[in-house]
N, C-alpha and C positions, 0 to 999 in steps of 0.2 A: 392374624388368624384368617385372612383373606382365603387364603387357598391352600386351607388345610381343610381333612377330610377324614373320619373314622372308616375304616372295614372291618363289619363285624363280621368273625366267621373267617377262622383259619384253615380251609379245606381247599381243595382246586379250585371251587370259584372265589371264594375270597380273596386267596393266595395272588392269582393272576390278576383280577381286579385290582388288587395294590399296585402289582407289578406294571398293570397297564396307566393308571390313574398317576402314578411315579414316573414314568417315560412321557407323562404331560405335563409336568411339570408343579402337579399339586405335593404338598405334606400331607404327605400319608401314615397313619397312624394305624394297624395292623390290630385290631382286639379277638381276645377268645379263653375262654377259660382254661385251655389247656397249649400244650403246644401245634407248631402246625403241622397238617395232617395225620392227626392221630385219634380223628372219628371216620367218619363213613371214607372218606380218601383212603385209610389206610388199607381199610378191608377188600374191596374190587376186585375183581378180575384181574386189574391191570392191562388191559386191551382200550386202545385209545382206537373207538370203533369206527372208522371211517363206511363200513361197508352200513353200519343202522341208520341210514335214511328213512327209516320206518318207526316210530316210534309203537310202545308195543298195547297194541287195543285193547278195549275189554273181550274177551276171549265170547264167541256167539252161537260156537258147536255146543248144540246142547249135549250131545254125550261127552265130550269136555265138562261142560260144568256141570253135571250129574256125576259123573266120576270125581271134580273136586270137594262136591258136596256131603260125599260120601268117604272122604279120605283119604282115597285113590290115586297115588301118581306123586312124584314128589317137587312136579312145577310150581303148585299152589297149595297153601297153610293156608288156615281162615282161626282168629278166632270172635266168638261170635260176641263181645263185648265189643270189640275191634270193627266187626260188620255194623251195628249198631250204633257205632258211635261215627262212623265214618256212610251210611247211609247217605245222604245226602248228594256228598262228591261221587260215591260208585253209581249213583243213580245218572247223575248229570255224564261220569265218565263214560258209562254204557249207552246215553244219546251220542256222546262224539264218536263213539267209536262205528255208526251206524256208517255204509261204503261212504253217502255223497259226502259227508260229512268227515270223515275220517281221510279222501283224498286233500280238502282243502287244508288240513294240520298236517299232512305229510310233507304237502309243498311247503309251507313254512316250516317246519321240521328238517327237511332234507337239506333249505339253505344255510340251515347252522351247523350240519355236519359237516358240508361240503369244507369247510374252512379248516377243520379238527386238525390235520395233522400240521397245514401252514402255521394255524397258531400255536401251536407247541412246538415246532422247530426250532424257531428262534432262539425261545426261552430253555431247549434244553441246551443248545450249544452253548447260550451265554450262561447259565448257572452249570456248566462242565458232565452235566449228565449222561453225556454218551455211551457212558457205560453200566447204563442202568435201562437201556433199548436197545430190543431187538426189531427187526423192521422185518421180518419172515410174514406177515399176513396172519389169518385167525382162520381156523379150520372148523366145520362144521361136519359130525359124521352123522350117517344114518342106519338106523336100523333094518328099515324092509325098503325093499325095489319101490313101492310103491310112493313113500315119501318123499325118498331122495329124487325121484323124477319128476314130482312135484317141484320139489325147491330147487331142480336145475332149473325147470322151466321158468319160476321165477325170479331166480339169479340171472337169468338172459334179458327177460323184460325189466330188471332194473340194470342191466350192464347197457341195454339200448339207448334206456329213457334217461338215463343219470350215470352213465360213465362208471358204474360202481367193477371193477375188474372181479375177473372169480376164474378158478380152471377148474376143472371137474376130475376127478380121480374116482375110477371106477373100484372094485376091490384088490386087484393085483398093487395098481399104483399106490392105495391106500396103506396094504400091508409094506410095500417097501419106504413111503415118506415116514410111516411112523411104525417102525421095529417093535415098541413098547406094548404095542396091539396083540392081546392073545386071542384073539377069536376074528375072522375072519368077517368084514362088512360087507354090506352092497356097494355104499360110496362114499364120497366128502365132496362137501362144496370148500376150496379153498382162496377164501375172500384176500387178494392179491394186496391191498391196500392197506390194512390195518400195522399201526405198530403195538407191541407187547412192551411192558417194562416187568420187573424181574424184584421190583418195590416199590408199592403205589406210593406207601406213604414217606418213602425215601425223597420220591421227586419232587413232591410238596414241598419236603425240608428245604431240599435245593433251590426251590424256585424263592423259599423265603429268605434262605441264605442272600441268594441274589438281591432279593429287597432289603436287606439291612447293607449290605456291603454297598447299594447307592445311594443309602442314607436314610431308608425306612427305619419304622420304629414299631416292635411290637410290645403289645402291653396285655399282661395275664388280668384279665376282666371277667366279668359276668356279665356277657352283650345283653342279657334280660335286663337291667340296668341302665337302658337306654333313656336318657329325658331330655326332652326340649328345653331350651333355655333360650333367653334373649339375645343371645351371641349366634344360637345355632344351637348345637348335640354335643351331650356330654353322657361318660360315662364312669361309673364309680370303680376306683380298682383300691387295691389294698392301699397306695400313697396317697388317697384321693383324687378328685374329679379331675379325667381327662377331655378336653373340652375342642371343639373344631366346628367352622362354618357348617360342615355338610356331614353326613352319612349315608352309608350304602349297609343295607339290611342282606347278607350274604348267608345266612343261617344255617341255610338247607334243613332239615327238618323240624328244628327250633325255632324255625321264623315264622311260626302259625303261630306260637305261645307267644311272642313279642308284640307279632303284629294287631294280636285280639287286645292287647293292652292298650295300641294304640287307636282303634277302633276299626279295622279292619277286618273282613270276612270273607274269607277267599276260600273255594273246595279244593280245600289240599287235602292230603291225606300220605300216610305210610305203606312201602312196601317193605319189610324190614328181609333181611337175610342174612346169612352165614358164612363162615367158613372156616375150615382145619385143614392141616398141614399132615402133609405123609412120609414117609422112608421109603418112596418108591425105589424098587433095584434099578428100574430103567426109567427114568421119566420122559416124557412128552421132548418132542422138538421144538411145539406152538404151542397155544392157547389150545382147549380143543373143546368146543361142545356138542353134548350130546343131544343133541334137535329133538330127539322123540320124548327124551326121559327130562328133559330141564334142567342143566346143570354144568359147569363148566370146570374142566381140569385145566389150570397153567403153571408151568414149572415156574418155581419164585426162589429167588435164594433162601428163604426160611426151609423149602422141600416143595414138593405139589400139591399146590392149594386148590381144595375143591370149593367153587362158590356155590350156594343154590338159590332157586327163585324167588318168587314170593313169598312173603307171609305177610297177609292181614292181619294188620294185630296193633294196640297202641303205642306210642313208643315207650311208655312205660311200666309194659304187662312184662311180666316174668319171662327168662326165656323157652322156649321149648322146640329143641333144634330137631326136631321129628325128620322135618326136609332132610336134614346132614345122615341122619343113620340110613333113610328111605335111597338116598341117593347114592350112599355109601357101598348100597348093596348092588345097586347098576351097575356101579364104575368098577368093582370089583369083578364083574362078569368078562372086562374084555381091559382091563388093565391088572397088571399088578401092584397093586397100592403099596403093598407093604403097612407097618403099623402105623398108627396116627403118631405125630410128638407129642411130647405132654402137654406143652401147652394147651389149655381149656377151647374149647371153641369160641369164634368171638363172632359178635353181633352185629349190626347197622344196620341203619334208617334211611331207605330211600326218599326222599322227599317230593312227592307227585302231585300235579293241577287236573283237575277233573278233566280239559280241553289237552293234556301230555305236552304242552308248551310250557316252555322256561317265564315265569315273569321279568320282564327284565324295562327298565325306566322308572321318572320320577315318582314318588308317590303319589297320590290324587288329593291328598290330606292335607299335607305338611310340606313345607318349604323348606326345601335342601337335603330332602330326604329322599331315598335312593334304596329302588329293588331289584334282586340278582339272586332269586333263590328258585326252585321248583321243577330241577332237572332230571326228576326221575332217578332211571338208570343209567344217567349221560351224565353225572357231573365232573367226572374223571378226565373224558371226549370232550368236555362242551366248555370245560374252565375258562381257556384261555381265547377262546372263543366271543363269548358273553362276556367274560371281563375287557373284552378290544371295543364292540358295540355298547356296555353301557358307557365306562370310559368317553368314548368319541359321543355319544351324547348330553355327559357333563360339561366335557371340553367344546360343545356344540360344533363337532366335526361333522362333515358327512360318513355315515356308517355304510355304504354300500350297499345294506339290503335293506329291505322296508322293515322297520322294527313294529311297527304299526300290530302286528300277530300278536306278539310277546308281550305290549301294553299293561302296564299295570289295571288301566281303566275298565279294558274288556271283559272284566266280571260284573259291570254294574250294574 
């Protein structure tokens, strides 16, 4: 039992955390209640964001949050049991997000993007996924002259400072990349870098595919179940207790309710969102969002899926997809949606740190215990990422950047 190891939490960072933790030579043992990627992985955009070296602030226009306060706008959902119970972390979230403060998480922020597509290359040629990516970039349109000049400007000072590629499509070039367009824009930023998948929660399968065919092992568990013993971590499943020197806490949104079992208090908190499927007659060629209104259309093999943004709310309040009709009515203005599928709309929980950095290292508690959850909007981008850096810090490799940001410690 030397160099065995549970991962709990079957999503992209789990998934790849096995996969990396298995290429070092540990037993790994894959746990989650359901199969893989078939919570918040499944639902995403499916844009593996190389261009988001920003992670995304607390919002400091106050006619922004006067307008979300009021219901207005379909970027931001609140509901107010949701603000109240989660107070604490928006308060601390709203100190990081102040400029000086908010540059020094971006640099740490931006050195885990930078890696985003190297570490998913590998793993998609070796679990055979090529055809589940497109590598066209993620397009950003805009509604008034005045925006999009904005965000050229600062698509240039980050293509300066950080290599982030972008081309600019005025409204002519706009209207010919994407035909699907009925009304007529000022421009797009189109981010050169980004790859698109076509099924987020396809790639997850694959990548877990890949972990069983090198000899992993998954087990249908209740990671909540987690308990210390004298050997190490075990966790209870329907044959009984599965048991390993180490664990790695991969949760994503579940790992606050585990982690407060195990005495932990970290300001996490939930962005939850949505999304439904279309019969567009034309769909999209990319990913495409809409920068003014919050919202992202990408063609997926189910039809075109529209994602929306925020919503504050508990992970276990009722749904109330207001964003998806609010948003519905945008994309309807300059696309042809066609009708939704029947399928229901479906839900997820983004998983956020007051500081918008991933926790990622040992625990500060327990011995042989291991965190990898807290990626926001990034855990689709940042999987196979943060599973190479925690990995290489079990295996006490050198990990190449300073992990030191991501510290589990740095909330104490």
């Amino acid at each position: 039992m030397g160099r065995s190891i549970l991962v709990l939490g079957a999503g992209m960072v789990g998934t790849a955390t096995a996969l990396e933790l298995q290429a070092r030579g540990l037993d790994v043992t894959l746990v989650d209640r359901r199969g893989p990627g078939q919570e918040t992985s499944f639902g995403n955009a499916g844009v593996i964001q190389r261009e988001a070296v920003e992670p995304y602030a607390f919002p400091r226009d106050p006619r922004f949050l006067l307008r979300t306060l009021l219901g207005v706008g379909a970027q931001v959902h609140w509901h107010a049991r949701g603000l109240w119970q989660m107070a604490g972390p928006l308060l601390r979230y709203f100190q990081n997000s102040h400029p000086v403060v908010y540059a020094r998480v971006t640099h740490a922020y931006s050195q885990l993007i930078a890696g985003a597509i190297d570490d998913h290359a590998p793993w998609i040629e070796a679990a055979g996924a090529q055809d589940l990516v497109e590598r066209k970039g993620f397009r950003f349109v805009y509604r008034t002259p005045r925006e999009f000049e904005q965000a050229l400007a600062r698509a240039q000072d980050l293509e300066r400072a950080l290599g982030i590629r972008h081309a600019a499509l005025d409204s002519q070039a706009l209207a010919n990349a994407e035909p699907a367009l009925r009304q007529a824009l000022p421009g797009a930023l189109h981010w050169l870098d980004p790859w698109s998948v076509k099924d987020p929660g396809s790639l997850v399968q694959r990548y877990a595919a890949l972990f069983v065919q090198r000899g992993g092992q998954i087990q249908s568990a209740d990671a909540q179940s987690l308990r210390q013993t004298g050997q190490g971590w075990a966790v209870r499943t329907p044959d009984g207790l599965v048991q390993a020197r180490q664990a790695v806490v991969a949760l994503g949104p579940w790992s606050d309710h585990l982690l407060r079992q195990l005495g932990y208090r970290y300001p996490l908190f939930i962005k939850r969102g949505y999304h439904q499927h279309f019969q567009a007659p034309k769909t999209l060629n990319q990913p495409m969002l809409d920068a003014e209104k919050g919202y992202v259309l990408a063609p997926m093999a189910q039809g075109l899926r529209m994602t929306t943004g925020a919503e504050f709310a508990p992970l276990d309040a009722p749904p109330t997809p207001v964003q998806l009709k609010k948003a519905q009515g945008s994309a309807r203005e300059i696309v042809n949606l066609g009708e939704p599928l029947q399928t229901p709309p479906w839900l997820g929980a983004r998983p956020c740190t007051a500081d918008m950095l991933p926790v990622i290292g040992a625990a500060p508690k327990h011995t042989g215990l291991w965190f990898n959850f807290g990626h926001g909007h990034q855990g689709f981008t940042l999987g196979p990422v943060t599973g190479r850096l925690l990995a290489s810090l079990i295996s006490g490799e050198p990990t190449g950047v300073d992990t030191r940001p991501y510290a589990p410690t740095r909330f104490a």
